[in-house]
Biotite code that builds the C-alpha atoms (Angstrom):
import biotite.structure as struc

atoms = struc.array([
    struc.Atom([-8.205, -15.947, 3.087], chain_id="A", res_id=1, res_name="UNK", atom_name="CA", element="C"),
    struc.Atom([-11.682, -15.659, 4.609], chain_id="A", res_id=2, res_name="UNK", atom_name="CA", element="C"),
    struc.Atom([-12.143, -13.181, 7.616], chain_id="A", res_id=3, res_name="UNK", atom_name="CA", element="C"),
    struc.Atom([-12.813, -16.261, 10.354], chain_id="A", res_id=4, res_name="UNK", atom_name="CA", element="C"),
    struc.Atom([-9.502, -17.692, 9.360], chain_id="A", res_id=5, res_name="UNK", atom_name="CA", element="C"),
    struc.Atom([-7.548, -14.375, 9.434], chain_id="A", res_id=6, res_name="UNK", atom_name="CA", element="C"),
    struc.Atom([-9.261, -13.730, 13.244], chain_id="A", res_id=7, res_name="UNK", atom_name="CA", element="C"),
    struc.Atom([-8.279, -17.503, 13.791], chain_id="A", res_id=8, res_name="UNK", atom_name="CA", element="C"),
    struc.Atom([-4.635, -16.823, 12.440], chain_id="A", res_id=9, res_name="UNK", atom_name="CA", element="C"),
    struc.Atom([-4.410, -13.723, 14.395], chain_id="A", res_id=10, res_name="UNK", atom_name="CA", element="C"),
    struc.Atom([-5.453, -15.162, 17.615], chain_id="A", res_id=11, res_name="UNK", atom_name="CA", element="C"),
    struc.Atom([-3.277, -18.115, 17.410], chain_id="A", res_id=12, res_name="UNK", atom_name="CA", element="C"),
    struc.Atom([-0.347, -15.943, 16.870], chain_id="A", res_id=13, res_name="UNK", atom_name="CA", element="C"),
    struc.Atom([-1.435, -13.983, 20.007], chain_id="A", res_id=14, res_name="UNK", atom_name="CA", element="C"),
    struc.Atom([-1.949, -16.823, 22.311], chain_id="A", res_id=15, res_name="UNK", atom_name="CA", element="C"),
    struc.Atom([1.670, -18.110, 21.100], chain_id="A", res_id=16, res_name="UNK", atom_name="CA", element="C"),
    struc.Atom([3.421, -14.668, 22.023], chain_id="A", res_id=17, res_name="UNK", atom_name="CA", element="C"),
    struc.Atom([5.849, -13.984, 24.887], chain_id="A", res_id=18, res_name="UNK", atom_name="CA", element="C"),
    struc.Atom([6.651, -10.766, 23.372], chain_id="A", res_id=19, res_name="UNK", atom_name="CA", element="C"),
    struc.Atom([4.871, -8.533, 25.791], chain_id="A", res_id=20, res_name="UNK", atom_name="CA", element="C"),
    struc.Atom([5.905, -5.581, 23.577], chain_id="A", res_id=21, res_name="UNK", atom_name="CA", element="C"),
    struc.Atom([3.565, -6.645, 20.745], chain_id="A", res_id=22, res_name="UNK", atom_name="CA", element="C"),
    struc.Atom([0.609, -7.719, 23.124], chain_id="A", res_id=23, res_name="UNK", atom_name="CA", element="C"),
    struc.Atom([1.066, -3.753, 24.102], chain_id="A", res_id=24, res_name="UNK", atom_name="CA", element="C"),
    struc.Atom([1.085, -2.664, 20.664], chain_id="A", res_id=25, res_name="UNK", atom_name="CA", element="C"),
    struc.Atom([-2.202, -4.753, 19.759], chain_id="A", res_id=26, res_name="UNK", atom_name="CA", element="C"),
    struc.Atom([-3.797, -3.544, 22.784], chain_id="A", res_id=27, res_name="UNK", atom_name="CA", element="C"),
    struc.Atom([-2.881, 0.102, 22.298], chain_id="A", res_id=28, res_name="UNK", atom_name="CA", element="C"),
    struc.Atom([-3.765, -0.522, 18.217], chain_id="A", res_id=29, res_name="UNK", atom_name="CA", element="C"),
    struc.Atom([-7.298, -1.702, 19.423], chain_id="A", res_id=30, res_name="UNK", atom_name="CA", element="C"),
    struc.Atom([-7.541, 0.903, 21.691], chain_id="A", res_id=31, res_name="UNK", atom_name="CA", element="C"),
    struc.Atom([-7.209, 3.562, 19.232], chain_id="A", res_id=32, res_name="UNK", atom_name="CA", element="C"),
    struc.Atom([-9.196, 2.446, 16.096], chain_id="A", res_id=33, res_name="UNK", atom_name="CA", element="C"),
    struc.Atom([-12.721, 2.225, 16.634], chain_id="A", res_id=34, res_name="UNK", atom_name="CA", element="C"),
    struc.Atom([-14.112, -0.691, 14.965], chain_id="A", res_id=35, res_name="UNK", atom_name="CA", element="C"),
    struc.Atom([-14.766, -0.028, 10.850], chain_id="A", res_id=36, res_name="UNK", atom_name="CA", element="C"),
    struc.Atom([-12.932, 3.217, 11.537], chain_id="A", res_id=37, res_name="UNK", atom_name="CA", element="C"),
    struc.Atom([-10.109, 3.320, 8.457], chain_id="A", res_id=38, res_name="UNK", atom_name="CA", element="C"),
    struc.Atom([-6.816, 5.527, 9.362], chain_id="A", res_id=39, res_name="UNK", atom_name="CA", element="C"),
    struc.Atom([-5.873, 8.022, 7.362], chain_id="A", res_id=40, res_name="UNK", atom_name="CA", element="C"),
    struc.Atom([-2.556, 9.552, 6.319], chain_id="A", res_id=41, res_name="UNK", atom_name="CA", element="C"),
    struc.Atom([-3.472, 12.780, 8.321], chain_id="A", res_id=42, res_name="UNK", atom_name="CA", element="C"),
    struc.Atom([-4.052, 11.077, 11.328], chain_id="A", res_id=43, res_name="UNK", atom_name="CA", element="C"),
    struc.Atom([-0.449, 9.840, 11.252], chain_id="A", res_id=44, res_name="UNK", atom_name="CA", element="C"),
    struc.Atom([1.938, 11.160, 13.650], chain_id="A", res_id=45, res_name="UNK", atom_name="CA", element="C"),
    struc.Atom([4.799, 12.609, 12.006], chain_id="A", res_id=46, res_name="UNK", atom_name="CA", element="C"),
    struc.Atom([7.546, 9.819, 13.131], chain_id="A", res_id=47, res_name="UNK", atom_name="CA", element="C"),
    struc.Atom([4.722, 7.328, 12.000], chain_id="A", res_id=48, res_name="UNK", atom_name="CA", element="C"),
    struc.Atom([4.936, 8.682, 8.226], chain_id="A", res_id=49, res_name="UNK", atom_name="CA", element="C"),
    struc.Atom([8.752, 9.002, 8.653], chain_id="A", res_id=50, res_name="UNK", atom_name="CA", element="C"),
    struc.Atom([8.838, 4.920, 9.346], chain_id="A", res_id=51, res_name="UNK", atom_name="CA", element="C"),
    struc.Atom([6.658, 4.496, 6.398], chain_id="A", res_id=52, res_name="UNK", atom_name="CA", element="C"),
    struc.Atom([8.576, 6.593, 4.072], chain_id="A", res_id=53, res_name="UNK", atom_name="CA", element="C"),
    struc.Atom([11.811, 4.829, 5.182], chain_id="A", res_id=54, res_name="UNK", atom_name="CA", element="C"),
    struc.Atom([9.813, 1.728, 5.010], chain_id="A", res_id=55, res_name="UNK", atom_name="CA", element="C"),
    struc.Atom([8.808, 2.328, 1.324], chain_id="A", res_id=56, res_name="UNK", atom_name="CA", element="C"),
    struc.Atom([12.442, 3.759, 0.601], chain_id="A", res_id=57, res_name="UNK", atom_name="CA", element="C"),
    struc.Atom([14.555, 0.303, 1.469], chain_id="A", res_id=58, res_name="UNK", atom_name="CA", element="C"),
    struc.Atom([11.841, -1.608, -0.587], chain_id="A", res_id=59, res_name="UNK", atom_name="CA", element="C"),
    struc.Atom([13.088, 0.644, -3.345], chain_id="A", res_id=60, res_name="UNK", atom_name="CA", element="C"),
    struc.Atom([16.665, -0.095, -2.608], chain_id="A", res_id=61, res_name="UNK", atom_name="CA", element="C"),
    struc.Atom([15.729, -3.632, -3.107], chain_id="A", res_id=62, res_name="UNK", atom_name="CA", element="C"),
    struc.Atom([16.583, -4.007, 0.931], chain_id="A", res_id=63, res_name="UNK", atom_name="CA", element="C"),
    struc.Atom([12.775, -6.204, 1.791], chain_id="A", res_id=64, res_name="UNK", atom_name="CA", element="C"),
    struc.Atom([12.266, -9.679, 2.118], chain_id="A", res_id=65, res_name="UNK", atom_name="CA", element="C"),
    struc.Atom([9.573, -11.453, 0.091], chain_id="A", res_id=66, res_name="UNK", atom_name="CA", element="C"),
    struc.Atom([6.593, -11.755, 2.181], chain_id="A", res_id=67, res_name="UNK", atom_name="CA", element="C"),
    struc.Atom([6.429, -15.302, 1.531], chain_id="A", res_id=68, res_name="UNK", atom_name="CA", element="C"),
    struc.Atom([10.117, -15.718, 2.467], chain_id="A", res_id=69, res_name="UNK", atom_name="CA", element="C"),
    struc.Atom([9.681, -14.179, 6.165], chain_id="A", res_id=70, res_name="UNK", atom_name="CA", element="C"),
    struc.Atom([6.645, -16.010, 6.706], chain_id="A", res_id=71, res_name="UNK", atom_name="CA", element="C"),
    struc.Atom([7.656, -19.573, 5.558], chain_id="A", res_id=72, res_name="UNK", atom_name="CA", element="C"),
    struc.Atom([10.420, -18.152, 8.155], chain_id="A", res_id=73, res_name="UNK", atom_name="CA", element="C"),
    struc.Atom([8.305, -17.480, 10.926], chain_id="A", res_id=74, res_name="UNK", atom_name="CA", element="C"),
    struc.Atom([6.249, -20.941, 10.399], chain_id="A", res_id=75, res_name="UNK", atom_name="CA", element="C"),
    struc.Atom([9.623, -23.070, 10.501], chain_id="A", res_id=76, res_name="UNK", atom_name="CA", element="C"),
    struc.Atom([10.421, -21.130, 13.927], chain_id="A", res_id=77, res_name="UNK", atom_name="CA", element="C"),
    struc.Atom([7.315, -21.720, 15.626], chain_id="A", res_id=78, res_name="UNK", atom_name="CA", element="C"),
    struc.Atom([5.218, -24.572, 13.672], chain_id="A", res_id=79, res_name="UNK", atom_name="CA", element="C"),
    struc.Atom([2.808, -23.042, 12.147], chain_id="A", res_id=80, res_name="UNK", atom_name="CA", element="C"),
])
């Protein structure tokens, strides 16, 4: 996918939100990371790895969902 249609996708799915949660979470995620700055593991908070570790631990345990599953999902739900 080229970079104008991923900023396209991503500000479609913004403009579509009610979830005020997640428009505080982008905002906040924008805040922090300076543009071309990359985040490393060190920078991580320590409940931040924990997510990610439990994250990578139920993919393991076979407990995911294709990504192609939840997002054929997500554009039944809300036309995409």
């Amino acid at each position: 996918m080229r970079v104008d249609t991923k900023k396209l996708s991503l500000i479609q799915h913004i403009l579509l939100t009610e979830d005020e949660a997640l428009l505080d979470q982008i905002r906040q995620l924008l805040a922090v990371v300076p543009q071309g700055q990359v985040i490393g593991w060190d920078s991580l908070s320590e409940v931040e790895k924990q997510a990610i570790e439990e994250g990578l631990a139920q993919s393991e345990r076979g407990e995911g969902r294709a990504h192609e599953e939840v997002m054929a999902e997500y554009r039944a739900k809300y036309g995409i």
